[in-house]
C-alpha positions in Angstrom: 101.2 99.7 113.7 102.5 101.1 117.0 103.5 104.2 114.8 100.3 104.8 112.8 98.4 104.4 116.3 100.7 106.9 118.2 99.5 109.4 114.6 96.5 108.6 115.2 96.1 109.9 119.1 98.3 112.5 118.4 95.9 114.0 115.5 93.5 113.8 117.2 94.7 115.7 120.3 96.1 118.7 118.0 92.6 117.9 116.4 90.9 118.9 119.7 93.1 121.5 120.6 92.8 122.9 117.7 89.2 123.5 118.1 89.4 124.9 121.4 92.8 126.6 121.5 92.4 129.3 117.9 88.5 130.3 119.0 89.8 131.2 122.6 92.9 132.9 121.0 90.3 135.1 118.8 88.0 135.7 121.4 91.1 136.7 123.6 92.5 139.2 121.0 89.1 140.7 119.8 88.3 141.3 123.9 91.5 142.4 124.3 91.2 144.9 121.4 87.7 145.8 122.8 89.1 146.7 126.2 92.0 148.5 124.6 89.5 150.4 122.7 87.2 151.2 125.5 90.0 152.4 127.9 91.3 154.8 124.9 87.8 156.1 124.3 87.5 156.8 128.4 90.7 158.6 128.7 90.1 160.6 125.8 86.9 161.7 127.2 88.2 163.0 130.4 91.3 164.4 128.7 88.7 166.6 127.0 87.1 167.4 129.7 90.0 169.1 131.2 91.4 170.3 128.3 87.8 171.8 127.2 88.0 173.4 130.5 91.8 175.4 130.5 90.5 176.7 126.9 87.4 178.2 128.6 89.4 179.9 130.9 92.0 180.5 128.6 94.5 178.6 130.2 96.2 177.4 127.1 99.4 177.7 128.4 99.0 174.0 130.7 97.8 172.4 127.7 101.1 171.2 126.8 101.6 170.2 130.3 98.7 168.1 130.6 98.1 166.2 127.7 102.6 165.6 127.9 101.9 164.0 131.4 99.5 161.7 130.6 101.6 160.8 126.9 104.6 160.3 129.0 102.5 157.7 131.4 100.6 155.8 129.0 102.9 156.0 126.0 100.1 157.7 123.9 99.9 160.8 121.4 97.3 163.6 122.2 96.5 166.3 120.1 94.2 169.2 121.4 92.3 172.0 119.1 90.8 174.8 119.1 86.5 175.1 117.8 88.1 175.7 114.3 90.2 172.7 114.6 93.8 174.7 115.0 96.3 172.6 116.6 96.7 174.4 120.4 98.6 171.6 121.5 100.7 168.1 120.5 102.2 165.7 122.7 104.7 164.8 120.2 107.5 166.9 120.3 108.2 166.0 116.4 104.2 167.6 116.0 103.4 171.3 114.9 100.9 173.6 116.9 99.0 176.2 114.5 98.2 174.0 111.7 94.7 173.0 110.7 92.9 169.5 111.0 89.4 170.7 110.2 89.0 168.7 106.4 90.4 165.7 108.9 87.2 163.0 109.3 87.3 162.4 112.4 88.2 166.3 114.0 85.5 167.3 111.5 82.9 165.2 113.3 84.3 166.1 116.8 83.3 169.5 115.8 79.8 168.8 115.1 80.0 167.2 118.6 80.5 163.3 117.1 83.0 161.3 119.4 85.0 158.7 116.8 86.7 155.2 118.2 88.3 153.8 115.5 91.8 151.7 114.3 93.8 153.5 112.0 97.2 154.4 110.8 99.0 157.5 111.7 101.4 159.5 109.9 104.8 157.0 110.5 102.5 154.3 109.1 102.0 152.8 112.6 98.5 151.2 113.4 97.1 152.8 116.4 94.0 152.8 118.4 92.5 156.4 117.9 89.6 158.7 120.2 88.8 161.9 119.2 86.2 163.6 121.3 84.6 167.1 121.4 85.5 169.9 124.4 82.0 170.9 124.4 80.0 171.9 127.4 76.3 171.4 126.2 75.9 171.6 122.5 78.8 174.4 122.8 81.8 173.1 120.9 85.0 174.8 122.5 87.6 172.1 120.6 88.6 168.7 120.4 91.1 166.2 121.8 92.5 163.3 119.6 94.0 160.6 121.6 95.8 157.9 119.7 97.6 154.3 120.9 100.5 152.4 118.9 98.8 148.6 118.3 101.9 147.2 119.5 101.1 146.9 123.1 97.8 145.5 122.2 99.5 143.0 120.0 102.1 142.0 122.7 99.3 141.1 124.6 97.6 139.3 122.1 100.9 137.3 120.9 101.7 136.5 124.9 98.4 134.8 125.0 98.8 133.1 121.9 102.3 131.8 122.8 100.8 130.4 126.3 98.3 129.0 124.3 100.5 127.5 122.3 102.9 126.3 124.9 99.8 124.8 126.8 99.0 123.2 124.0 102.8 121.4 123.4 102.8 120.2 126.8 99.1 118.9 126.6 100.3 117.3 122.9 103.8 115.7 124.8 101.2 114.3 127.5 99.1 112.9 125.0 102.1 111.5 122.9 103.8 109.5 126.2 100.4 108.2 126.8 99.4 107.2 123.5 102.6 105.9 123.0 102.0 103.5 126.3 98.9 102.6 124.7 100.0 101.4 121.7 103.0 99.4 122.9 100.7 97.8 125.2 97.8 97.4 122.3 100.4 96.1 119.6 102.6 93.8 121.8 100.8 90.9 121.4 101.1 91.5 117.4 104.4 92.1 117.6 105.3 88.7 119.0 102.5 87.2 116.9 104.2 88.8 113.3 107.4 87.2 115.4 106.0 83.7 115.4 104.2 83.9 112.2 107.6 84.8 110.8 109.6 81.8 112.9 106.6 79.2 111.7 106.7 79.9 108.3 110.6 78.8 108.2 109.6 75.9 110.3 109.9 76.0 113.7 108.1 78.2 116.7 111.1 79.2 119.2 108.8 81.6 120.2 105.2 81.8 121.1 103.5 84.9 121.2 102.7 86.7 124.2 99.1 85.9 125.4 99.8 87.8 128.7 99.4 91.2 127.7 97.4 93.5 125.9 93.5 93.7 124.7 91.7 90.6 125.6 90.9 90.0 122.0 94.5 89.9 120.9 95.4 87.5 123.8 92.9 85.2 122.6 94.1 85.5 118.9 97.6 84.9 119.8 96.3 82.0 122.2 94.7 80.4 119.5 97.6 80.8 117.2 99.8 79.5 119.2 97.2 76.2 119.5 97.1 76.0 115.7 100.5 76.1 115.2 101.8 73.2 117.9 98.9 71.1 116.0 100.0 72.1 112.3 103.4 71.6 113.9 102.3 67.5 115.3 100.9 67.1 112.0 103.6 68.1 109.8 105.8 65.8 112.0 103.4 63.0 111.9 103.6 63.3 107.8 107.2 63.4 107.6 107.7 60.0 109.8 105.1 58.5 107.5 107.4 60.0 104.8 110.3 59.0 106.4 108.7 55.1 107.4 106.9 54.7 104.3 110.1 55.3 102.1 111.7 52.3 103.9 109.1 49.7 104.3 108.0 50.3 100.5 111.5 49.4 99.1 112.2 46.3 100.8 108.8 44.8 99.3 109.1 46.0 96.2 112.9 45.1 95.5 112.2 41.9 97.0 108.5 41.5 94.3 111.4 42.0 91.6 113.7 39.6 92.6 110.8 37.1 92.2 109.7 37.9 89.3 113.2 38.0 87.7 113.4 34.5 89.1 110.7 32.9 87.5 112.4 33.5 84.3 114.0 30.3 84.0 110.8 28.7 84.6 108.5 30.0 82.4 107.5 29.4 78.8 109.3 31.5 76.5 106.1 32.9 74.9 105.4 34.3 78.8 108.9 36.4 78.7 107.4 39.3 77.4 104.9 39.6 80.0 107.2 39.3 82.5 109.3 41.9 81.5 106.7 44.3 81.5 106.0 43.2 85.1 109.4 44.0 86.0 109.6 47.4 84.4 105.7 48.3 86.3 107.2 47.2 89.5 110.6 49.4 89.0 107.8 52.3 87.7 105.6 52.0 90.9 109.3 51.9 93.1 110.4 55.9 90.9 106.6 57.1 91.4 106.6 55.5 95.5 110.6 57.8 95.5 108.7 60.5 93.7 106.2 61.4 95.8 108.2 60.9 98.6 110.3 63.5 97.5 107.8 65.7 96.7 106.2 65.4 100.3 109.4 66.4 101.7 109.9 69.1 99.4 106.7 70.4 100.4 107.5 69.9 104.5 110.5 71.4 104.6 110.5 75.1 105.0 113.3 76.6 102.7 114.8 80.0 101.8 115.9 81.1 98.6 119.5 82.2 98.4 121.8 83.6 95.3 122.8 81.0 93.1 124.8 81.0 90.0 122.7 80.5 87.0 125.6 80.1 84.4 127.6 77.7 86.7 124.9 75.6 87.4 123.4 75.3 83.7 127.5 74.1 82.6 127.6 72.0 85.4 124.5 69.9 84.7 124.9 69.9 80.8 128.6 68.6 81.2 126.9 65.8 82.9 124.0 65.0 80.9 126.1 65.4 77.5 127.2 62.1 77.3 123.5 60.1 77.9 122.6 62.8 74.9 125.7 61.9 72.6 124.4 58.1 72.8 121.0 59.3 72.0 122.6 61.6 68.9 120.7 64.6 70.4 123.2 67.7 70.9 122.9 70.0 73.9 123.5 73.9 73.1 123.4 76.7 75.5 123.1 79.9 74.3 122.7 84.1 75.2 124.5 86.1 77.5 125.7 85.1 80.7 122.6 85.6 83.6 124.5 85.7 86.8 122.7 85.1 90.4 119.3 84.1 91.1 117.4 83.5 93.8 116.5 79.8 94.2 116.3 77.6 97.3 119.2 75.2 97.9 119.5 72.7 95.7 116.4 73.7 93.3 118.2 74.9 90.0 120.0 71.7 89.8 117.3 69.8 90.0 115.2 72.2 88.1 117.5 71.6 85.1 118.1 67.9 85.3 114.2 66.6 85.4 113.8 69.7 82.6 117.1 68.4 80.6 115.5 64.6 81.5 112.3 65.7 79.6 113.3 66.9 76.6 116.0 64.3 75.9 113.5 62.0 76.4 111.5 63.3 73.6 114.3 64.5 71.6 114.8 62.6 67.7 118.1 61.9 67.3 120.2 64.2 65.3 118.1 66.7 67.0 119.2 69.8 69.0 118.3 70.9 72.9 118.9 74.6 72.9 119.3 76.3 76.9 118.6 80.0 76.0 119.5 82.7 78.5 117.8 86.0 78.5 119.0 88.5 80.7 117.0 89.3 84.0 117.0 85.7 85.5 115.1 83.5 82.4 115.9 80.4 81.4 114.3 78.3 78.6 115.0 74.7 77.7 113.7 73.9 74.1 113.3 70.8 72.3 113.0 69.8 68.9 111.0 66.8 70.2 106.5 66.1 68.7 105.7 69.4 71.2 102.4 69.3 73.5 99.3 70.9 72.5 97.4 73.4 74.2 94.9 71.5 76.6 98.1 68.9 77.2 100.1 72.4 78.3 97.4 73.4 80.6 97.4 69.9 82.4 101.0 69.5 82.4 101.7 70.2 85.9 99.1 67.7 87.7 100.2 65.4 89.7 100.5 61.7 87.6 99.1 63.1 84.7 100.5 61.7 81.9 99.9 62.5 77.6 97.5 60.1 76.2 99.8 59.8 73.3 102.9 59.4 75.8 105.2 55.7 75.1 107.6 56.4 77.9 107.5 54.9 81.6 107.4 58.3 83.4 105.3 58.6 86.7 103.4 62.0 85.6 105.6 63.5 89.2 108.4 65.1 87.0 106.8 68.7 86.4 105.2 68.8 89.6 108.5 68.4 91.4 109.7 71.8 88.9 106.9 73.7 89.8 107.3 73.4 93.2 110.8 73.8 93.4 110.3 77.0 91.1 107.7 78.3 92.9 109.5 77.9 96.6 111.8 79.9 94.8 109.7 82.6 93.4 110.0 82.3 90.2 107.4 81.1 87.6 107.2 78.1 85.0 105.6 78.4 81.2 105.2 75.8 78.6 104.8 77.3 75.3 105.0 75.7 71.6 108.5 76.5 70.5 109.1 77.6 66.9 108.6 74.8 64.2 107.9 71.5 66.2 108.9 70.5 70.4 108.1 72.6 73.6 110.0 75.9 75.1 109.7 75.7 79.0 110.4 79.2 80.4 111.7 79.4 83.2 111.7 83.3 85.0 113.8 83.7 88.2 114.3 86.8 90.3 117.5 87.9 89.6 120.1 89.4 92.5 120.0 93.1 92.1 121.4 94.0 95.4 120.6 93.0 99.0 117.8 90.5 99.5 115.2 90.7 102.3 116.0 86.8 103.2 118.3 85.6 105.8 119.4 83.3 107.1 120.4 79.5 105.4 118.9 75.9 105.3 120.3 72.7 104.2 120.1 71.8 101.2 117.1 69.8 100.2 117.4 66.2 98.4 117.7 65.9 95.6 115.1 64.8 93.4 114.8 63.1 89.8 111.7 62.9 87.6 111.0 60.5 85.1 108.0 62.4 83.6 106.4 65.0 82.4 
């Protein structure tokens, strides 16, 4: 921002300068032209004066002298005829006496006693300021005198001007640019340490605080207020993790303790009343895995995490090697298949977990002599696929809600499994899809970013607990 702000003053500036600087160069130049012009046409007119006057008297002989002097001081050309516009006399020691310049425009009209001021270009192809007047005395016409000026010296003047302009201009811009620059450290400072703490909150902690000290008054209050919201987000997410952390302990003991006495009125009861207890036993051990899974999930979702390469094929041998055995007693086979993925980005501990409540699922739905397939496709895609009833479309579309469970669902899950995925998968950055897989059972895709070269994360965590879901 500090950048785009210093842009903006600076524009601006040239902006200004701009529109005063080029119409004062042009003025400059077309005076200085003007003045050139004017100075040319006086000379001329007195150099014909006294040229007018030595043909009268038929001094033709201090032509050459006179008109040489003034060429020699002023760095001009002058040419001097006679009525019949005969060259008597040329400055230029290259130019030839005796010739004619009569059918010439502008000797022509001296003749008919016309002065001409004009810009034109002379023999060598050099611009030059030209005056040709008549020697006349009255309406008697006794020659003419043509008095030219190279552009050049005009033009030096003119490009001096524009390069002080130009210089005044730099130094006004440089000016500009330190104070703009000033301005916009001191305007942006408190955003700077407010992007800072934003940054340092978001991975869970506020070392920190922005500045409130400097800068606009309305960005001091911002990052005042900021810095209020994020010590009481910061009391609250503390207050929910030692309810976490509390409730996780004073739930088990009761509920370990509500199994125990249940288990022992077993020997007390009427046969026919074994059945119901049993299914007392297994709601109590259901409400204990949903109590653990939301736990879990509320600590997933307080602690701040940061994805990190992780290997995609080790992981997905790893966890099948372990849940191979649990599927061999269930006569379900486990298969993984495709290329070889490589890194992904996931957060610590997530891909594990990610395939064991996935892998948990589908066994759990799995016939036996059935087949889990874990397909890799190349750019960082997993999907796990069953061979299991499948889910239809409005069951899909629910899937991930917290405790929600198929109305056609037998098993004892606590709805919590899919949740914990998605969130795991989306902390990640990566996205979740339950699709119908070909035939009968469900194909969960599962897209992470894969490492193409240097991330823009850093730093490391620890690793979260983990977590295991019953459910879908």
């Amino acid at each position: 921002m500090t950048r785009r702000l210093l842009l903006s003053y600076v524009a601006l500036a040239l902006l200004v300068l701009a529109g005063l600087e080029i119409p004062l160069g042009y003025v400059y130049a077309r005076g200085e032209t003007a003045h050139a012009s004017q100075n040319i046409e006086r000379d001329a007119a007195m150099l014909a004066e006294i040229t007018e006057e030595n043909i009268e008297k038929g001094q033709l002989g201090e032509l050459p002298d006179v008109i040489g002097d003034y060429a020699e001081r002023t760095g001009g050309r002058v040419i001097v005829t006679d009525k019949r516009g005969i060259v008597l006399a040329d400055s230029d020691p290259a130019g030839r006496t005796g010739v004619s310049l009569a059918d010439q425009p502008d000797i022509s009209r001296a003749l008919r006693n016309q002065p001409t001021v004009t810009t034109t270009t002379d023999s060598n192809g050099t611009d030059v300021l030209a005056a040709t007047m008549p020697g006349a005395s009255g309406t008697t016409i006794r020659g003419t005198l043509r008095l030219t000026y190279p552009m050049d010296e005009v033009l030096v003047r003119v490009y001096r001007i524009w390069g002080a302009l130009a210089l005044a201009g730099a130094c006004v811009l440089a000016v500009v640019a330190l104070v703009a620059f000033s301005m916009a450290r001191w305007i942006t400072r408190p955003l700077r340490t407010l992007e800072a703490a934003t940054t340092q909150l978001a991975d869970g902690h506020l070392a920190s605080p922005p500045d409130t000290t400097t800068g606009p008054p309305e960005l001091r209050r911002l990052a005042a207020s900021f810095t209020h919201t994020a010590g009481r987000l910061h009391q609250l997410l503390k207050a929910q993790q030692a309810f976490a952390s509390e409730a996780s302990h004073q739930l088990k003991t009761p509920l370990t303790a509500l199994r125990l006495r249940l288990e022992n009125f077993e020997p007390y009861l009427d046969p026919r009343a074994h059945g119901s207890l049993e299914e007392a036993v297994g709601e109590v051990e259901r409400l204990g895995r949903m109590v653990q899974g939301l736990l879990a999930l509320a600590r997933l979702e307080n602690t701040a995490t940061t994805p990190e390469p992780v290997d995609l094929d080790a992981a997905l041998a790893d966890r099948v090697a372990m849940w191979e055995p649990l599927a061999a007693e269930q006569y379900v086979a486990i298969d993984i298949t495709g290329p070889p993925v490589g890194q992904v980005w996931a957060i610590p501990g997530a891909l594990e977990q990610i395939i064991d409540n996935l892998l948990a699922n589908a066994l759990r739905v799995s016939p036996p002599s059935t087949t889990i397939t874990l397909h890799r496709v190349p750019g960082g895609e997993l999907h796990i696929v069953d061979q299991g009833p499948g889910m239809s479309e409005a069951d899909r579309e629910r899937a991930f809600d917290r405790f929600w469970r198929a109305s056609d669902s037998h098993h004892d899950g606590t709805g919590l499994g899919l949740p914990i995925v998605r969130h795991l998968v989306d902390a990640s950055g990566g996205t979740i899809t339950l699709r119908p897989a070909s035939g009968t059972g469900l194909d969960v895709a599962v897209r992470l970013r894969p490492v193409t070269g240097q991330s823009s994360y850093g730093g490391r965590v620890p690793r979260s607990a983990s977590v295991s879901a019953r459910s879908r």
